[in-house]
Backbone as CSV, one residue per row, in Angstrom:
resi,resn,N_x,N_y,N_z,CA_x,CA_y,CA_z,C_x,C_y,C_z
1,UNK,-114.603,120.108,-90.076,-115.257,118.854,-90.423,-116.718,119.145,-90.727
2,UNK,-117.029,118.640,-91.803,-118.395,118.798,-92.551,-119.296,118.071,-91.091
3,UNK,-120.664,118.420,-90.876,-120.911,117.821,-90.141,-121.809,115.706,-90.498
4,UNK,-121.563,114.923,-90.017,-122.201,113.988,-90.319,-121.387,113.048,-91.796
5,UNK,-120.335,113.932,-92.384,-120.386,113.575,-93.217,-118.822,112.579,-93.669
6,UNK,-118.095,112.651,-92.127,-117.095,112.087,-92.424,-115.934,112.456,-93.011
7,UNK,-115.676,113.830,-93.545,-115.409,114.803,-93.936,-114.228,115.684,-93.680
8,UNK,-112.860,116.012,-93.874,-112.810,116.931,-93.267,-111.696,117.670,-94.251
9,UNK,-112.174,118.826,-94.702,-111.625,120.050,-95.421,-111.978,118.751,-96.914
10,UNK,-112.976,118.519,-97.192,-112.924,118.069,-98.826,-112.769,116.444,-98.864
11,UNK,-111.975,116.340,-97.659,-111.207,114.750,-98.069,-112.386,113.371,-97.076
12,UNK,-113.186,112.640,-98.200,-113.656,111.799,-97.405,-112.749,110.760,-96.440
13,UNK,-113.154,110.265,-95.680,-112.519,109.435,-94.890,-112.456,107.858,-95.625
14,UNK,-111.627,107.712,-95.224,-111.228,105.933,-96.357,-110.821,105.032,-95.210
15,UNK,-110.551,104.973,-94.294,-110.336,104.033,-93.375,-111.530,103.435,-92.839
16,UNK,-111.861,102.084,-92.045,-112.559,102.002,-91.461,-112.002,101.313,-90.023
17,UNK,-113.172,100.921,-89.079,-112.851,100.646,-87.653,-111.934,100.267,-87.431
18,UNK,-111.876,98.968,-87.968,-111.131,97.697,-87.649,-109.751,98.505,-88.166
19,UNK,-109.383,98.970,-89.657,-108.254,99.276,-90.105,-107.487,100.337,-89.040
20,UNK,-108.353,101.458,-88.644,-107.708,102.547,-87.860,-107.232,101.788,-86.553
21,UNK,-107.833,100.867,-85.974,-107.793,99.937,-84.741,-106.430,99.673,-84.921
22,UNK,-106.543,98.575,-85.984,-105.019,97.507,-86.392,-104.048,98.501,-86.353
23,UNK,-103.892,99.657,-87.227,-103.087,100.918,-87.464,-102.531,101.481,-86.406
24,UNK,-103.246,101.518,-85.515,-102.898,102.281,-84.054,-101.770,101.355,-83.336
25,UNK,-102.716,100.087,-83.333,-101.550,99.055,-82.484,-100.677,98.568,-83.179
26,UNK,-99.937,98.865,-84.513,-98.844,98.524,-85.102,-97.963,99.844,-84.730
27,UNK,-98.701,100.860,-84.677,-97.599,102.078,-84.683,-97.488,102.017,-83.363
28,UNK,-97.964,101.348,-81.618,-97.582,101.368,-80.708,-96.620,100.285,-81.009
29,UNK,-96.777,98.791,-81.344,-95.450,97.890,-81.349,-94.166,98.589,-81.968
30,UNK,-94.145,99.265,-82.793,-93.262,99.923,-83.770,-92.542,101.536,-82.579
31,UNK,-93.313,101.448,-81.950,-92.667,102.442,-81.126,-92.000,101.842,-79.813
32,UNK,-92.660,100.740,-79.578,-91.545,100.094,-78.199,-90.066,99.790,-79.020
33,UNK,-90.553,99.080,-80.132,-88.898,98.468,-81.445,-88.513,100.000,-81.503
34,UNK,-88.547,101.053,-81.822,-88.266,102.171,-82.036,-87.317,102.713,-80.631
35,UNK,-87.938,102.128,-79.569,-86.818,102.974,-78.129,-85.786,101.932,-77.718
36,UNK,-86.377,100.246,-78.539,-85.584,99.282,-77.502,-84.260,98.964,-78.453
37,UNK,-84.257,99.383,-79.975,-83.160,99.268,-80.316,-81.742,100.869,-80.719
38,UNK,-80.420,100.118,-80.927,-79.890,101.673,-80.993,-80.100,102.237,-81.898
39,UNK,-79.972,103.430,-82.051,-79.565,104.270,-83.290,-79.262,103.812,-84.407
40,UNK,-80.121,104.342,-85.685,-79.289,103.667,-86.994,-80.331,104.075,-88.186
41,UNK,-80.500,103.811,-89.258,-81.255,104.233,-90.001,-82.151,103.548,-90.025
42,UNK,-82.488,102.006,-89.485,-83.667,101.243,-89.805,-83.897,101.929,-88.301
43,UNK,-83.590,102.401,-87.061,-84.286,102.778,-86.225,-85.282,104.383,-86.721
44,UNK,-84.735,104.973,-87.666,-85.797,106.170,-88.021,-86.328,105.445,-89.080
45,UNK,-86.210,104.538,-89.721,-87.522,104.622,-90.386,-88.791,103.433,-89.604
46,UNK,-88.375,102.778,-88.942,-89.349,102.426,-88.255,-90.185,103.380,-86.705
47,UNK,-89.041,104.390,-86.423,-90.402,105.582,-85.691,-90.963,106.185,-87.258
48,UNK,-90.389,106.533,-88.325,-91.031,107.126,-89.205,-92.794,106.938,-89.800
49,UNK,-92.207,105.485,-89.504,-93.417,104.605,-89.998,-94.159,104.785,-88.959
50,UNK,-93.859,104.565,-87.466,-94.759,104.707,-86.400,-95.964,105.900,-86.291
51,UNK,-95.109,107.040,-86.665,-95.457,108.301,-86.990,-96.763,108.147,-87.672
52,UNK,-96.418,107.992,-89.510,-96.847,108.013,-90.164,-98.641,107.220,-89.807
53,UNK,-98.284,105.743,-89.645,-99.636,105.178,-88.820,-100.516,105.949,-87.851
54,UNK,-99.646,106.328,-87.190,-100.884,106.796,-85.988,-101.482,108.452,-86.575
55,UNK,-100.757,109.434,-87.281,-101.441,110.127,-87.926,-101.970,109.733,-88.743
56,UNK,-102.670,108.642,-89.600,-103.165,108.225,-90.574,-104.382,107.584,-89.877
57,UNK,-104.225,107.035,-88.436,-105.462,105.960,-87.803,-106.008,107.341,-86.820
58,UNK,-105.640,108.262,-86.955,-105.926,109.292,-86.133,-106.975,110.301,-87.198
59,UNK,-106.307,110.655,-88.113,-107.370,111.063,-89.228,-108.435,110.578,-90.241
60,UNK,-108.193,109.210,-89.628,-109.297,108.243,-90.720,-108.723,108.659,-92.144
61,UNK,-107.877,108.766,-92.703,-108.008,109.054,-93.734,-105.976,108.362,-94.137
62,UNK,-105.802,107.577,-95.408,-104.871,107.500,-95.649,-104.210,108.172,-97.054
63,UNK,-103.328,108.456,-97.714,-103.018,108.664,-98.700,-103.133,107.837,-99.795
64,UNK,-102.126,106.897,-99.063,-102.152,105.869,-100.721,-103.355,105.079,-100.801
65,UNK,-104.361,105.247,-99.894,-105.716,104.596,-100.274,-106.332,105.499,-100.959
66,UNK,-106.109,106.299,-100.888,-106.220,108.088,-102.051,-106.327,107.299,-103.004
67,UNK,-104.672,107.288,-103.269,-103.974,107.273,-104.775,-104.662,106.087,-105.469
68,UNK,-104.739,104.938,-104.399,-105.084,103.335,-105.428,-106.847,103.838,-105.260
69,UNK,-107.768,104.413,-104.764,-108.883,104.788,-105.002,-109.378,103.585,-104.205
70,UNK,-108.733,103.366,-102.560,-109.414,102.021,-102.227,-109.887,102.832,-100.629
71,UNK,-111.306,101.613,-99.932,-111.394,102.556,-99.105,-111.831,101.306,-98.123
72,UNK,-111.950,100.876,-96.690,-112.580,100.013,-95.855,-113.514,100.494,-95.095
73,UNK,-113.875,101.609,-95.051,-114.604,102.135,-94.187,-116.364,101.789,-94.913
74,UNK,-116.855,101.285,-94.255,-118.480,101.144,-94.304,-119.756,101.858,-93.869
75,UNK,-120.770,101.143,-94.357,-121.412,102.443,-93.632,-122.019,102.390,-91.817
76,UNK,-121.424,101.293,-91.852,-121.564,100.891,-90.011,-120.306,101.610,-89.529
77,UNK,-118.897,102.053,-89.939,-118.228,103.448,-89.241,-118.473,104.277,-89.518
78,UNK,-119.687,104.675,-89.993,-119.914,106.085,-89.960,-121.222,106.516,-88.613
79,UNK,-120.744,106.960,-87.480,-120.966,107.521,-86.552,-122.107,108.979,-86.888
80,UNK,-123.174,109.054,-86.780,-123.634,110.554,-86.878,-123.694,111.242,-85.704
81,UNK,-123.523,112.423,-85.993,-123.028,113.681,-84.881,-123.852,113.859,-84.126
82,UNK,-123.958,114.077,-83.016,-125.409,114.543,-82.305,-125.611,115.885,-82.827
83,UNK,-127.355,116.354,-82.871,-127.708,117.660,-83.553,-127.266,118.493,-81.776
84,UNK,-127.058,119.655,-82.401,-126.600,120.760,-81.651,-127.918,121.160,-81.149
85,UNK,-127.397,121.658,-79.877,-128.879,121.924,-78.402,-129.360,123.099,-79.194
86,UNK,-130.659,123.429,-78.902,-131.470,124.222,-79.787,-130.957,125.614,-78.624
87,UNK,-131.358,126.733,-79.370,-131.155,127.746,-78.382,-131.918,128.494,-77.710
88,UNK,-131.396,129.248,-76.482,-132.515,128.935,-75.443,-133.571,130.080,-76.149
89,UNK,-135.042,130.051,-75.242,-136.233,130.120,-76.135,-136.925,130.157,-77.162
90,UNK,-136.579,129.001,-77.870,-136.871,128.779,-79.082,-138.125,127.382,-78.904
């Protein structure tokens, strides 16, 4: 991760607070529906989806907000890094 810059390996971050927030707690509801019903194909694609969310609210960063070139993140989520402790006798 670039430092400060939101960054990581090239790919800016496109999510913002609120979105990664919402993201997280849909892929937890989606995971209780995911254990409380049986087996079947709408049960993998809704852990699929669970999946998919929480690595996406976990990396700040989504794909298809890639692709459509859309982004929520502002410049109030962008957090700067603390500078690194100077070294000793300097």
């Amino acid at each position: 991760m670039l430092r400060g810059t939101g960054e990581v390996i090239g790919m800016k971050q496109n999510l913002g607070d609120a979105d990664r927030a919402g993201r997280m707690l849909i892929a937890g509801v989606l995971t209780i529906v995911f254990f409380a019903i049986p087996r079947s194909t709408a049960n993998t694609v809704i852990g699929l989806a669970a999946v998919a969310l929480f690595v996406t609210s976990l990396a700040g960063w989504s794909p298809l907000y890639f692709v459509l070139r859309r982004s929520t993140r502002s410049d109030k989520d962008v957090k700067p890094l603390p500078a690194p402790p100077a070294p000793p006798g300097a």
